[in-house]
LOMARDO-564840 format. One line per field, with one value per residue (C-alpha): x, y, z. Coordinates in pm, 1 decimal. Each point is the difference from the previous one (the first is absolute). Example, Ala and Ser with C-alpha at 12.3 -4.5 7.8 and 13.67 -1.06 7.14 Angstrom:
east: c(1230.0_137.0)
north: c(-450.0_344.0)
up: c(780.0_-66.0)
This chain:
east: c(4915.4_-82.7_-20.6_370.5_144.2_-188.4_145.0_346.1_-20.8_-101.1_277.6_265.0_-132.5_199.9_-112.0_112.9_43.4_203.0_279.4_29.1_6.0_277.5_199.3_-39.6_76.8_318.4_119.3_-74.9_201.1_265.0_32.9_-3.4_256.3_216.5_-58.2_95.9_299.8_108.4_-56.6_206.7_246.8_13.4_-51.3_291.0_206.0_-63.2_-10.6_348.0_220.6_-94.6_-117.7_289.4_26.2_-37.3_-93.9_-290.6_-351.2_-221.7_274.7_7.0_329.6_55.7_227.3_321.9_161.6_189.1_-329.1_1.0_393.9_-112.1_-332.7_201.7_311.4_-255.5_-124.8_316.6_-20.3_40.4_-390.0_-301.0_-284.2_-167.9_305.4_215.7_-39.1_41.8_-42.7_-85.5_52.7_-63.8_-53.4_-220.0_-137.5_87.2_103.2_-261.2_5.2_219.3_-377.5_-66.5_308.1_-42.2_-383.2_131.1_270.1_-225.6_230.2_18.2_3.7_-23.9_66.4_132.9_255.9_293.5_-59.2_284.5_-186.6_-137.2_228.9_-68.1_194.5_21.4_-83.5_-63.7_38.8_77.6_355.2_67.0_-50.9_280.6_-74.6_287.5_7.2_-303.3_109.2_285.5_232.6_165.6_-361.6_-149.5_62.3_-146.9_-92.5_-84.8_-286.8_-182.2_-404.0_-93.6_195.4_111.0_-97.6_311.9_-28.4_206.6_-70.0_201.3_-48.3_131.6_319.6_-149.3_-310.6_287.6_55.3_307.7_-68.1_-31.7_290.4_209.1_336.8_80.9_88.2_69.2_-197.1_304.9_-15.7_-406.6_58.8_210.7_-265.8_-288.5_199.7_67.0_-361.0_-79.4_290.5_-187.7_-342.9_148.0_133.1_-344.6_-148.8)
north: c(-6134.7_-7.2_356.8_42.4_-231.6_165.1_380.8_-149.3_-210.1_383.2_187.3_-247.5_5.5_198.6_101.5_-171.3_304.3_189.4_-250.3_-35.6_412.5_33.4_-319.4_175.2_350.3_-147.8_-180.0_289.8_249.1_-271.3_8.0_384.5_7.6_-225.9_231.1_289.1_-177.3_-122.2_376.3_203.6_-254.4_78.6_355.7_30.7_-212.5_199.4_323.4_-15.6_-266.9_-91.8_363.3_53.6_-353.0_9.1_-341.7_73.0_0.8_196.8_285.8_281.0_135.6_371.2_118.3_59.7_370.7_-109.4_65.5_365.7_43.8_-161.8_240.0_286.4_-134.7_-35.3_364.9_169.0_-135.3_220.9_-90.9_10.3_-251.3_69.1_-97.5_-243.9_-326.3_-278.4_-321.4_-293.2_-339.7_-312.0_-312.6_-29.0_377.9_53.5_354.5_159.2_330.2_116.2_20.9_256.8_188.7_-15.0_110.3_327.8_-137.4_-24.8_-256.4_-206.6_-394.3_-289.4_-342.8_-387.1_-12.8_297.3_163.3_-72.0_156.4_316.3_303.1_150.7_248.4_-192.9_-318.6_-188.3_-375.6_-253.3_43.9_-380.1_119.0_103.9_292.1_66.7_-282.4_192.2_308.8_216.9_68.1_292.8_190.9_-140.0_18.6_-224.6_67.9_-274.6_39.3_-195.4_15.8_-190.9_-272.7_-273.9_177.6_131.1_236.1_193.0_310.4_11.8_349.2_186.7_210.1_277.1_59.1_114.5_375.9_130.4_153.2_-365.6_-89.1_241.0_74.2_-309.7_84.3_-336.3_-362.2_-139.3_214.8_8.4_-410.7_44.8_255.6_-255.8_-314.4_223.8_60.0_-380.4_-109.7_280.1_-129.3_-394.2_80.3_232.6_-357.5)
up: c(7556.4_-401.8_71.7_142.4_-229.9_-285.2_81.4_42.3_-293.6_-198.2_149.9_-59.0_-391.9_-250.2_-345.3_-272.4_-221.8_258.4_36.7_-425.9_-29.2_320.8_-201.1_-358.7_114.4_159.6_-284.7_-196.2_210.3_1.2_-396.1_-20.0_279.1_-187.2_-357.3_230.6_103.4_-348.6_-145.9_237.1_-46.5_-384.0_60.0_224.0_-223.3_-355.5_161.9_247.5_-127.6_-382.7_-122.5_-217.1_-129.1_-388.5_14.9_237.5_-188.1_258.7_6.3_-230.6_11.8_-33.3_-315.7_49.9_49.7_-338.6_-192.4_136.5_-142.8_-346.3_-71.1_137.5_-251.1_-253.0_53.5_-22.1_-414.6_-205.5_-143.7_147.6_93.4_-334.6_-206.1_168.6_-131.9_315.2_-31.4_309.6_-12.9_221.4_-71.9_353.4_-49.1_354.8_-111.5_198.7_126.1_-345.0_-157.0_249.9_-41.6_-327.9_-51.3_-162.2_-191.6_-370.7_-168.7_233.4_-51.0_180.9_-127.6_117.7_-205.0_-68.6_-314.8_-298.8_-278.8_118.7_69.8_381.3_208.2_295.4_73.2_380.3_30.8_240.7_109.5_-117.5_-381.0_-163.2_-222.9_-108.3_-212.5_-192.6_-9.7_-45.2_316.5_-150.2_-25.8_299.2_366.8_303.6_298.8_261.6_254.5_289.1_-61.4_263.9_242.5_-266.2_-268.2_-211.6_-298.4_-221.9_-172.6_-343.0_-187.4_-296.0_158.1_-192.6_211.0_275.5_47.6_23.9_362.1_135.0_-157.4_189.2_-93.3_-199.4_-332.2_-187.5_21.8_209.9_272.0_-28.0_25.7_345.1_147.6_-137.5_166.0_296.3_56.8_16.3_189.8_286.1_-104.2_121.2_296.8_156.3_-107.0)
């Protein structure tokens, strides 16, 4: 009988290290099933619903199609990367991609604050900053663009950089004033 209860004593023994490796292994597939969880959660969330949110951190929102209208306004100048002096200022220098767009453009400058001292041919700030309080509003003209989503600029630029083709068929500043006020009033309502 020592024998019998011996062999069923054996079988009904589990090892000790079995029953802490199935207990760790399930609390460990617990935890990663719960990171899983919380990750496709923020995944979906950033990528569907909050991807165009300025406000969103993790996001990197695309530039806007205004930034394609400004380099190709800027192009049609009547000088060339090498000469045009352009100026870009923010406070936050959340101006990025301008640096890009403006690789080739020599005399370029970048700077916090918008420049009063120093004499450019165009100058880029936050739309908030009024320029025109620096600089002359018969020689320069603005021009208002989206960078980003939230992010407002304004291009303001010596009316002399303008060639006469773009200008069309206006002969005097009035009528160049209507076709320039024109031109935003379209730009607000695609917006």
């Amino acid at each position: 009988m020592l024998e019998i209860e011996g062999i069923i004593s054996e079988k009904d023994k589990k090892p000790a290290f079995r029953i802490k490796r199935s207990e760790t292994h399930t609390l460990i597939a617990g935890i990663l099933v719960l990171t899983l969880i919380v990750f496709l959660t923020q995944c979906i969330s950033i990528n569907f619903y909050r991807s165009m949110e300025h406000d969103e951190l993790m996001t990197y929102s695309q530039a806007s199609p205004d930034l394609r209208k400004l380099i190709e306004k800027i192009e049609k100048f009547n000088q060339g990367p090498e000469n045009l002096r352009i100026s870009i200022a923010d406070s936050e220098n959340l101006y990025w991609p301008l640096p890009w767009y403006f690789r080739d453009y020599e005399k370029a400058a970048y700077h916090k604050e918008p420049p009063v001292n120093k004499e450019y041919d165009a100058i880029i700030v936050p739309a908030t900053c009024r320029m025109y309080d620096k600089v002359p509003k018969k020689t320069y003209a603005s021009y208002n663009f989206s960078l980003r989503p939230g992010k407002e600029f304004t291009l303001y630029y010596n009316k002399k950089l303008e060639n006469s083709e773009e200008n069309g068929e206006a002969e005097n500043s009035e009528e160049k004033e209507k076709l320039k006020e024109k031109g935003e009033a379209k730009r607000k309502r695609r917006s």
